[in-house]
SENUNU-445840 format. One record per residue: z, y, x of N, C-alpha, C in turn. Coordinates in steps of 0.1 Angstrom, whole numbers, plus 5000, padded with zeros to 4 digits. Layout:
ZYXZYXZYX...
REM end
This chain:
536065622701535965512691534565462689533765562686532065512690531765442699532265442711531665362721532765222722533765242720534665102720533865022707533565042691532364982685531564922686530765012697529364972703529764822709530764882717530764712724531164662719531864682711532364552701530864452698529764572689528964502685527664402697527964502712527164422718527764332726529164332728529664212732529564082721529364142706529463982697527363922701526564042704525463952706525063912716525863942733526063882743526763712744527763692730528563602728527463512723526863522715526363462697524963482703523863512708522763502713522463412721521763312723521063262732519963302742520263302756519363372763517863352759517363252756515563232755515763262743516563242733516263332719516163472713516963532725517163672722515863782721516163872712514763972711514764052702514664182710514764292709513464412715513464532705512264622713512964672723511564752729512364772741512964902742512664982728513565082726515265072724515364922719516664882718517764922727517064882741518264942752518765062748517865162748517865342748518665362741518665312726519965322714521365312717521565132730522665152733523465242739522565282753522965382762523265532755522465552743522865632741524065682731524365582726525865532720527365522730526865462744527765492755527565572766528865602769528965652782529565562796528265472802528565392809528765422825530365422824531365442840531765322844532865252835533465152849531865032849531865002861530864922868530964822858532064762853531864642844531164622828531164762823530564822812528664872816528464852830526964872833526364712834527664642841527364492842526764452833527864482821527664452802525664492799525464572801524164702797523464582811523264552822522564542827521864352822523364322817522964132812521864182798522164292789521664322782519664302785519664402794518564422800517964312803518464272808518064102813516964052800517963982792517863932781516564002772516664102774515064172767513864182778513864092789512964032795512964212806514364242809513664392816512664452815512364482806511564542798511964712789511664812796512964952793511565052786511765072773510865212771511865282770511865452776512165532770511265682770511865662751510765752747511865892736510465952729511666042720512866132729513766192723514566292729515366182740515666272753516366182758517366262769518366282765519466362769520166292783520766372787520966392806522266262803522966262794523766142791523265962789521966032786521365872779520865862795520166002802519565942816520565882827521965922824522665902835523465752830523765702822523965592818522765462819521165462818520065442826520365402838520365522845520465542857521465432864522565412861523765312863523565172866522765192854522165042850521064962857520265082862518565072870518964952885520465042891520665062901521064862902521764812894522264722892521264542890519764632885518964532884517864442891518464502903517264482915515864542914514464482915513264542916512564492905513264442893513064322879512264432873513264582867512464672855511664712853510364702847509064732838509764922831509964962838510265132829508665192820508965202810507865292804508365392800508465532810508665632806507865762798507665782786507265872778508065932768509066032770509966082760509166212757509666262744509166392740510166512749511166532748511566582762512566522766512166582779513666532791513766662798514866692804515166792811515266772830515266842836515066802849516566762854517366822849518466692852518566622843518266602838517866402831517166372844516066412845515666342856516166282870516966412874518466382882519166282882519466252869520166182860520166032863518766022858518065882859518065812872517565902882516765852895518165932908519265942906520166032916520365862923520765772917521065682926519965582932520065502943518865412946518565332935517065352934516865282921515465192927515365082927513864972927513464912913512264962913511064912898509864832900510264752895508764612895507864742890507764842878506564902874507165012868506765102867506665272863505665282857505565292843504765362833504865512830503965632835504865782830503265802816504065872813503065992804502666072816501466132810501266292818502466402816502866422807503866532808504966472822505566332817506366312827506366322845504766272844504266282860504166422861503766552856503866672858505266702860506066682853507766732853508766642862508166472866508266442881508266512892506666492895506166572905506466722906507066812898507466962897509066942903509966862902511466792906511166742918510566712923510166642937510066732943509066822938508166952949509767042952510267102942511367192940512367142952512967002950514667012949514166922966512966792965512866762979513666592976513666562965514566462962514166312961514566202957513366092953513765982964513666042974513665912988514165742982515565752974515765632971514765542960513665612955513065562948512165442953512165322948510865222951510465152941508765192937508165152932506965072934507364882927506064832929504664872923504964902914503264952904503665072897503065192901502965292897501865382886502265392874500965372864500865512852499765562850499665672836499365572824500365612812499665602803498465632796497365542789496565632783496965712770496365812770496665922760495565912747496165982738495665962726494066062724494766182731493366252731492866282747491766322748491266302762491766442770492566462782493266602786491866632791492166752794491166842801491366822814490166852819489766852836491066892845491367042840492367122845494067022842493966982834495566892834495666772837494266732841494066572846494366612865493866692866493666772884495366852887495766882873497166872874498066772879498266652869498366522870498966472886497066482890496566412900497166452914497566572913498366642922500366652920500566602905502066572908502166412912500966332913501766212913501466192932500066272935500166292950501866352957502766402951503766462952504466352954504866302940505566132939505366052954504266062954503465922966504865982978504466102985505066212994506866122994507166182984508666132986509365972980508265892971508465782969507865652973508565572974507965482983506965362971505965372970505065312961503765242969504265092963503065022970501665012967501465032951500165012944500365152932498865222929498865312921497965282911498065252899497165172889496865292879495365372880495165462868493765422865494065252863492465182856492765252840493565292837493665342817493065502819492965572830492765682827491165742834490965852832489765882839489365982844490066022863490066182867488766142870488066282873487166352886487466292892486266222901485966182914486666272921486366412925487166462935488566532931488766532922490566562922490966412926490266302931491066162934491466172947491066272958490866302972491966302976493166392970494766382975495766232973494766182968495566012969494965912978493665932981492965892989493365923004494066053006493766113020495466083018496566023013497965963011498065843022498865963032499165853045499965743044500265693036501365583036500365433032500965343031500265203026500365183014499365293007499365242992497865152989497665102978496565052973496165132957495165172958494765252943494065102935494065122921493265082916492665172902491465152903490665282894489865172887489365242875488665232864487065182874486265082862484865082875484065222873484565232861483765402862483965522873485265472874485865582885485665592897484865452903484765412916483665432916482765422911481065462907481065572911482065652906481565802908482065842918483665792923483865832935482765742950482165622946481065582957480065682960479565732947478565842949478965942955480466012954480966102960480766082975481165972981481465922995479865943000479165872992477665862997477066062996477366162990476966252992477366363005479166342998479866373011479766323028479866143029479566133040480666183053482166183049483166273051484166133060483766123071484365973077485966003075486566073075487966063070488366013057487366073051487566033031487565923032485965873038485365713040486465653044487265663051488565593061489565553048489765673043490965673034490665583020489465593016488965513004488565363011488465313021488365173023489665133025490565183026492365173035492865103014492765273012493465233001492565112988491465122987491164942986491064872992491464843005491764743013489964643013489364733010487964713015487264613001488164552992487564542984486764552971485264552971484364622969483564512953484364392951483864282943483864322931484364402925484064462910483164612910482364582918481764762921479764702921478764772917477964742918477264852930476764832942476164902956474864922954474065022964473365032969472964992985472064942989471764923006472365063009471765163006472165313012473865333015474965293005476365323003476665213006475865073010476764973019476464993035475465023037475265093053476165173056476365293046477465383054478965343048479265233046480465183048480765073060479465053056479464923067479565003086478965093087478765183095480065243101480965253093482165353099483065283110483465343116483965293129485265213123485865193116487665123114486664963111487964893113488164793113487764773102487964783090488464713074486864613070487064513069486164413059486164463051484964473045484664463029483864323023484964333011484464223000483564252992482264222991481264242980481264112971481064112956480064052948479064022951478063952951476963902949476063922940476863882930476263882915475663982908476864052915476564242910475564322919475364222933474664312939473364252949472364212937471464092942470264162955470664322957470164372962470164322977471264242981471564182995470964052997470664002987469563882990468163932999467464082996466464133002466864223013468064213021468564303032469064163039468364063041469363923047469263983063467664043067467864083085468564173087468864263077469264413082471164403078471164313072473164253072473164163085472364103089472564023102474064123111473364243116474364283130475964293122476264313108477264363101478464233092477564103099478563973094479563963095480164053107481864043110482664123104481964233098482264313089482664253071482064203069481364183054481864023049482564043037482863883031482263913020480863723016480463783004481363672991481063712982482263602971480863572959480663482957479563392950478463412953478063352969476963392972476263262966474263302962473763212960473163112966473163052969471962922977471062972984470163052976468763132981469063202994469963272987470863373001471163283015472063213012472663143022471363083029470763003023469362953033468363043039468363193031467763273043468363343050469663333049470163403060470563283073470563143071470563043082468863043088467763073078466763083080466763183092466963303089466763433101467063393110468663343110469263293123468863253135467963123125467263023129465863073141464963133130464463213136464363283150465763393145466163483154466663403173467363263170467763193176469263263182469363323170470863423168472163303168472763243176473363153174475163243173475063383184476363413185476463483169475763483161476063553146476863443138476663323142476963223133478363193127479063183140480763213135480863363125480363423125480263583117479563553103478663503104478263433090478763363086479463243086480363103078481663183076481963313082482763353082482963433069482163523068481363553061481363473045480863353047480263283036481863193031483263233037484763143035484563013042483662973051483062853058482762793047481662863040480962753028479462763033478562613030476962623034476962593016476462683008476062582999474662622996473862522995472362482992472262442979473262432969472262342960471362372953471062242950469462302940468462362948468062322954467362362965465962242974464962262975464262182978463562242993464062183002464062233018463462153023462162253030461662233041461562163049460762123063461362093072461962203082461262303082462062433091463362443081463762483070464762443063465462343068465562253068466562153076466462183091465662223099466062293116466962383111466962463105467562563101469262553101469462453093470462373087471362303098470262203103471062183116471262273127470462363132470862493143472362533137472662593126473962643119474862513124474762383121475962313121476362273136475062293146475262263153476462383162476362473153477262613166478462623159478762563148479962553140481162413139481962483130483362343129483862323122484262223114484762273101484562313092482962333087482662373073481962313070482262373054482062293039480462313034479962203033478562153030478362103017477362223010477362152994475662142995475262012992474162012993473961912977474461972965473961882953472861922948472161782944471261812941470061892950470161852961469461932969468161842971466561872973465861782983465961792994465761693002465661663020464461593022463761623031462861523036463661393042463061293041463261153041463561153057462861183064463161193080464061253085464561373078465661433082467161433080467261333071468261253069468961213082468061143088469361083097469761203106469461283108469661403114470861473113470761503100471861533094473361453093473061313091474161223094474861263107473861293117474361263137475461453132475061533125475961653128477061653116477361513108478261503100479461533110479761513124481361563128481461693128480561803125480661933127481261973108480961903102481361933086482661853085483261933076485261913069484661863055484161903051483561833036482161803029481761713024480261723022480261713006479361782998478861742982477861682984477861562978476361552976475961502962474761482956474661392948474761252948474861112937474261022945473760962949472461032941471260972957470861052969471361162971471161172987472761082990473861082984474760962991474260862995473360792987472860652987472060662998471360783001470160713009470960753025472260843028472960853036473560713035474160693027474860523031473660443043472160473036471560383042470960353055471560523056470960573067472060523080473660553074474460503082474660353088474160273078473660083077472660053084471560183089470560113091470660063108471360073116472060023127473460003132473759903143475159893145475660083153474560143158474760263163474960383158475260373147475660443136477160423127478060373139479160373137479960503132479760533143480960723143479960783134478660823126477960843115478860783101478760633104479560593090480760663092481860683099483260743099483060843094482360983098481661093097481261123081480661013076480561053066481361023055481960893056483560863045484560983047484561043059485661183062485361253056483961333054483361433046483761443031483261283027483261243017485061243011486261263018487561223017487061103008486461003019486960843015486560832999485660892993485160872978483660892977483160692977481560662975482160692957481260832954480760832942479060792937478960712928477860652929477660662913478360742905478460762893478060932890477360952874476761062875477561182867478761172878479461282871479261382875478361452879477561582883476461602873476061502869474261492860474761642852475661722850476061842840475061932845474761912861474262022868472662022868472561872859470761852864470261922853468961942852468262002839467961882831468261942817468461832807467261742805465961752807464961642808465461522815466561562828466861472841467761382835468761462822469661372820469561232809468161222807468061132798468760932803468460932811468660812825469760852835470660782825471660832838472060702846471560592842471960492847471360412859472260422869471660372886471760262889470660192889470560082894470560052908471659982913471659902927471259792929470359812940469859662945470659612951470259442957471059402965471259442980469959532985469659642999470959782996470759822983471659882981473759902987473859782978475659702978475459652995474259583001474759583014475059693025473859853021474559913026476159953025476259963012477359993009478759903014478259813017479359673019479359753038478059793042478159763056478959883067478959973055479960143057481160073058481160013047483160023042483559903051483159803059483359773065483859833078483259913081483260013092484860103087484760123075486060183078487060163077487960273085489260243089490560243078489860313067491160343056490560273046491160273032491360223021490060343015488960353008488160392999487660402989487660502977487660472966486160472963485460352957484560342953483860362938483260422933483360452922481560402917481860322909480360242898480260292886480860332879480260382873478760442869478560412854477160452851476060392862476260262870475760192872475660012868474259992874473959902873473759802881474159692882474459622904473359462899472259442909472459282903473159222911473059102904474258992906474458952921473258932928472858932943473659072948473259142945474159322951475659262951475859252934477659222938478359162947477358982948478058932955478558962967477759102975478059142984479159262985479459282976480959392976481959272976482359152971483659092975484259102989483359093001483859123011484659193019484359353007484959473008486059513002485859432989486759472975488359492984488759412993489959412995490859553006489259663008489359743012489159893002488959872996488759952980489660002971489460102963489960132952488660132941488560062932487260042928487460082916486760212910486460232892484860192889484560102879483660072875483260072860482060082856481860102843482459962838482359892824482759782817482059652823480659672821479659562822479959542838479859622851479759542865481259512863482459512857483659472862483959372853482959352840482559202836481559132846480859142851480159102859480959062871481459112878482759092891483558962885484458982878484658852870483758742869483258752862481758612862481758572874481858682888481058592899482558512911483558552903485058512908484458362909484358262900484258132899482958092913483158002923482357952936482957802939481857732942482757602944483957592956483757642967485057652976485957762970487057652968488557702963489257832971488857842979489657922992488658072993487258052989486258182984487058232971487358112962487358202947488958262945489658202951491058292955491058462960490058382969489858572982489558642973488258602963487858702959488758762946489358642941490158712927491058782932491358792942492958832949492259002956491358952959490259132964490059172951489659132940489559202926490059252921491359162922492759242916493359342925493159322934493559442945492659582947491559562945490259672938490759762927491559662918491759752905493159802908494159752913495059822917495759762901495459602901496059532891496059542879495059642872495159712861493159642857492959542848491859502842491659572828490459592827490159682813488559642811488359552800487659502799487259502776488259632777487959642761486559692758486459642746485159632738484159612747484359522758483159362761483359232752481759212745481559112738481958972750483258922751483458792754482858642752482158592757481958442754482758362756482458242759482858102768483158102779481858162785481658152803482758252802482258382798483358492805484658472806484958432793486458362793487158242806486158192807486158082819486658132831485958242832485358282845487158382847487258442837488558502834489958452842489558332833490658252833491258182848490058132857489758112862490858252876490158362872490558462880491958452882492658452871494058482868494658302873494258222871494658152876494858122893493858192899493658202912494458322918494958422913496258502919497558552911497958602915499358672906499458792907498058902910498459032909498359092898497559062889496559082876498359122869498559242863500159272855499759332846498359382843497759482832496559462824496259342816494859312807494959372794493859452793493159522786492059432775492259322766490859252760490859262745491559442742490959502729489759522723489459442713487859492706486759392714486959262717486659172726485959082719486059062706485658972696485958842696487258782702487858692708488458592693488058462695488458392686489758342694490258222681491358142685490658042695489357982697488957872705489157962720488258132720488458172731489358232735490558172731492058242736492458132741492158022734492657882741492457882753491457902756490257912770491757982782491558072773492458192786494358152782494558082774496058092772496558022786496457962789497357852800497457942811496858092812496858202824497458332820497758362807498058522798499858482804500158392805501458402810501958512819500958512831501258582841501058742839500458802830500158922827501558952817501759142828502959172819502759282808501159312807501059442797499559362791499759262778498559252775498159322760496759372757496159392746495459282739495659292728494659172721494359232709494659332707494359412695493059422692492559402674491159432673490659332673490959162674490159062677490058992662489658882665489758782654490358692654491458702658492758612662492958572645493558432646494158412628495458322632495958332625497558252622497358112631496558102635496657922640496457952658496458082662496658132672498658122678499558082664500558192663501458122676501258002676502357912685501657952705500457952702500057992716500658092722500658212710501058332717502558372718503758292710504758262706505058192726504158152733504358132748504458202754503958282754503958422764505358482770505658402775507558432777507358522788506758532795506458622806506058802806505758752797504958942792505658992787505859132793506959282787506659312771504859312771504659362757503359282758502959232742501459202733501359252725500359332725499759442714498559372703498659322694498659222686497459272672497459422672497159522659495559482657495459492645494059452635493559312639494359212641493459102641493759042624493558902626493758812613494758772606495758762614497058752614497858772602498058642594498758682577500458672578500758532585502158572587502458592597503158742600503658782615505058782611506258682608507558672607507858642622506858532628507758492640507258662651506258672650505758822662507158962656507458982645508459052641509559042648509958912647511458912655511658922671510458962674510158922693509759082694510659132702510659272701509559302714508759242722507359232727506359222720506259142712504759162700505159302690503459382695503459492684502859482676502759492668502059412652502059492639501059522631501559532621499959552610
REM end
């Protein structure tokens, strides 16, 4: 009768629960099972949807009798490799344990107490049992008070047991903290596990290795971290004799943690093939291309980028002229790697240098003005063709010319952020994108172009994706208007194709001319579907200006202006437009903009 109940009551919250709403501890399970005795397979089904629903998520703790383990047990088998177990009861019996684990059972994660891993490991050693066990993460709780040497070295030796007959991919006792050398029997664990330890723990077991010196230990402690070494702080001495041991295994170092390898750049030279570093600095990287260089060590170089994830980065850095040999020796013996040179100085001469080995780099950083003076470098002949390709590739096809890096300069630098282009400038730039083959995003921003400069981007524009600050894409406008009809078409029809149809020209003070010039544009193509002339200061005279052309636009703003009621019949034209956004102008009676479910108004 108890257990017919039970389900009564957990079939009504299987019914009446909603899966993403359900929630329960995760002692909750334990209560049920232990209210039933789960046999027919469809009554574990029941217990297993349960499970589900509390995100597989299983403590069992407190007394826990060989009935509650073998009902568990039923259930384990049913859930695939999902369950998170946190096993810590006050007792269990060794058949409970039986109990639990008799059938094949797979665990996303095993949580034990110490008691449990002792009374594990003691069931294991005895009966020989376990095989169907698989465990992805295998873990101790921490404990409330700190155990003694003697029952941590206990511990350490039942869950070595575990390892033996269970099959466990990763061993996680970053919460607890043995002796360095009672860690040895997990270490010297022939199977493919991975340990992860406390940094304290690895500190002490480094020192261990480094006293010992025990190439088998050495073997077994680089296996089971799989060499990675990036949350550990080294010495030269304890990276030599890892670096030293005959196996295969890479090791990953820190940088950050271990600036000691900036002053060992000759003596890591023979050991590159060995060694990946992860945030290496600039300084680093340029003396160790330096040595190279030097050395005229060219077969090291694949071992170094290799090394470095095929990253060169320099920035911030003000290089030499042996620094740039340097620079180029490396690119010249390599393929495919990534070049961060922001903010970097170059001598002026060695620029073009660097252009001629742009096919050996997959990506370039630069700031931009070393872009700029590379544009100029690629312009400065017809022979500098495959150079301009070379470098739009690097670049993936994006002239940034705006200072969305200045984060990186020192704050005195950032006072002036605004770049002015000459008209030597825009023709380099006109004489690249000419050259190329694909569509390019051009980016103005935070510049400044004169009028002479601009004129020389229309040529391009129709090769472009163009973002620009306010003032040059008011300025581009202005220069649409030319007496031949058949120029001022090209270019409105390249403008609008630059912007990818989308004009945004809010909060520019509008005049007469601009308006003209505007109007003018839009009258000369039909791609223009998106004007933006919010906060424009636009009267009713300068809307007249542009009304006979707003037809053609399907998303216009006019919000914010000084529009007044004697506007109302102009705009009452606009048969064409999806929506006019109409908010804070002058406007006393909006009865007719009300009933036109395109004017937004209010």
């Amino acid at each position: 009768m108890v257990g017919g109940a039970a389900f009564i009551v957990l079939e009504l919250c299987l019914l009446t629960v909603h899966p993403y709403c359900f929630s329960c501890g995760p002692e909750f399970f334990q209560r049920v099972c232990t209210l039933l005795s789960v046999r027919p397979r469809e009554e574990a089904e029941r217990l297993a949807s349960l499970l589900r629903l509390s995100g597989f998520t299983l403590l069992l703790s407190g007394e826990l009798p060989r009935t509650t383990c073998l009902s568990v047990g039923r259930v384990l088998q049913l859930c695939g490799s999902n369950v998170d177990l946190i096993l810590k009861p006050r007792k269990m019996s060794v058949k409970g344990a039986f109990a639990l684990f008799r059938r094949k059972t797979q665990l996303h994660s095993l949580k034990l107490s110490n008691d449990m891993a002792l009374l594990l490991g003691g069931w294991v050693r005895r009966w020989g049992v376990g095989r169907q066990v698989t465990v992805e993460e295998l873990s101790l709780s921490p404990q409330t008070a700190q155990p003694s040497r003697r029952v941590l070295l206990k511990v350490v030796s039942s869950l070595a047991s575990l390892l033996r007959y269970w099959a466990v991919r990763q061993l996680d006792l970053t919460e607890v903290c043995v002796p360095a050398l009672g860690l040895t029997p997990l270490l010297l664990h022939d199977g493919p596990l991975k340990i992860k330890l406390s940094e304290k723990n690895v500190q002490q077991l480094l020192s261990l290795l480094h006293e010992l010196q025990d190439q088998d230990l050495t073997w077994s402690f680089l296996s089971k971290f799989r060499g990675d070494l990036t949350s550990f702080s080294l010495n030269w001495e304890l990276l030599h004799l890892l670096l030293q041991h005959p196996s295969a295994q890479t090791l990953t170092v820190n940088m950050r943690k271990n600036l000691f390898l900036q002053e060992n750049v000759t003596r890591l030279l023979p050991y590159l093939d060995r060694i990946v570093f992860k945030r290496p600095c600039p300084s680093f990287v340029l003396a160790a291309i330096r040595e190279i260089y030097k050395a005229r060590a060219s077969p090291i170089i694949p071992s170094l980028l290799r090394s470095l994830d095929h990253v060169i980065n320099l920035t911030c850095r003000e290089m030499s002229p042996m620094d740039c040999d340097a620079l180029l020796y490396t690119l010249a013996h390599s393929d495919g790697v990534k070049l961060n040179l922001l903010w970097t100085s170059i001598p002026a001469w060695k620029t073009q240098s660097i252009l001629l080995n742009l096919d050996k780099v997959s990506q370039l950083s630069v700031d931009r003005n070393l872009l700029l003076r590379l544009v100029h470098g690629c312009a400065a002949s017809d022979a500098q063709q495959g150079a301009a390709e070379s470098l739009l590739r690097t670049v993936q096809h994006r002239l940034d010319l705006s200072c969305s890096s200045c984060v990186e300069l020192p704050e005195e630098d950032q006072r002036d952020t605004l770049l002015r282009l000459t008209a030597g400038d825009c023709r380099a730039v006109s004489s690249i994108l000419r050259r190329s083959r694909r569509d390019t995003q051009l980016i103005l921003q935070d510049c400044e172009v004169q009028d002479s400069g601009a004129d020389l981007l229309f040529p391009v524009l129709h090769k472009v994706k163009l973002r620009a600050s306010k003032a040059v894409l008011l300025q581009l406008v202005s220069l649409v208007p030319v007496n031949s009809e058949r120029d001022r078409v090209g270019r409105a029809v390249s403008l609008c194709k630059a912007l990818e149809a989308e004009l945004d020209l809010s909060h520019c003070t509008l005049d007469q001319r601009a308006c003209a010039a505007l109007a003018l544009m839009l009258d000369s193509c039909e791609e223009l579907t998106e004007l933006d002339l919010s906060h424009c200061q636009l009267t009713d005279q300068l809307l007249l200006t542009l009304s006979a052309q707003l037809h053609k636009v399907q998303v216009l703003d006019l919000s914010h202006n000084n529009i007044t009621d004697a506007s109302t019949d102009l705009l009452l034209q606009l048969v064409s437009a999806n929506t006019v956004q109409l908010f804070g102008n002058n406007i006393v009676n909006r009865t007719s903009f009300e009933k036109d479910k395109k004017f937004e108004i209010w």
